[in-house]
C-alpha angles and dihedrals in degrees: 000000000000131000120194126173113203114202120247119271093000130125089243093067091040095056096043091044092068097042135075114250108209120282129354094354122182129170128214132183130227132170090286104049144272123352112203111202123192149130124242132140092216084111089167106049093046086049086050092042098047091047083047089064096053108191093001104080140040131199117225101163144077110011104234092057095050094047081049098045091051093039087064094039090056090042095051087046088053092062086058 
């Protein structure tokens, strides 16, 4: 099951926001934004999809997404 949070006001959150998201979505709101639930087993393309966004997205669910997605982040800031 996946967990993104889409930032408030961004595109990002306008554009998920008017899709479906895999298998049983569902979308909730908090103080920061959207939050996009759903299951799927494509890894690598959400991976892909929530490092696409930048600041704009944040992974909450499962684990392994979110070390990975902070292990890019801190990869792609070294080369700066």
């Amino acid at each position: 099951k996946y967990k993104i949070r889409l930032k408030k006001g961004s595109y990002a959150e306008s554009y998920a926001s008017e899709r479906i998201w895999g298998k049983n979505p569902s979308i909730e709101q908090d103080e920061k934004g959207t939050i996009i639930c759903f299951e799927d087993n494509q890894y690598l393309p959400i991976l892909r999809w929530v490092l696409g966004w930048g600041p704009d997205a944040e992974p909450l669910e499962p684990p392994k997404l979110v070390d990975e997605w902070k292990k890019k982040i801190l990869e792609t800031a070294k080369l700066f």
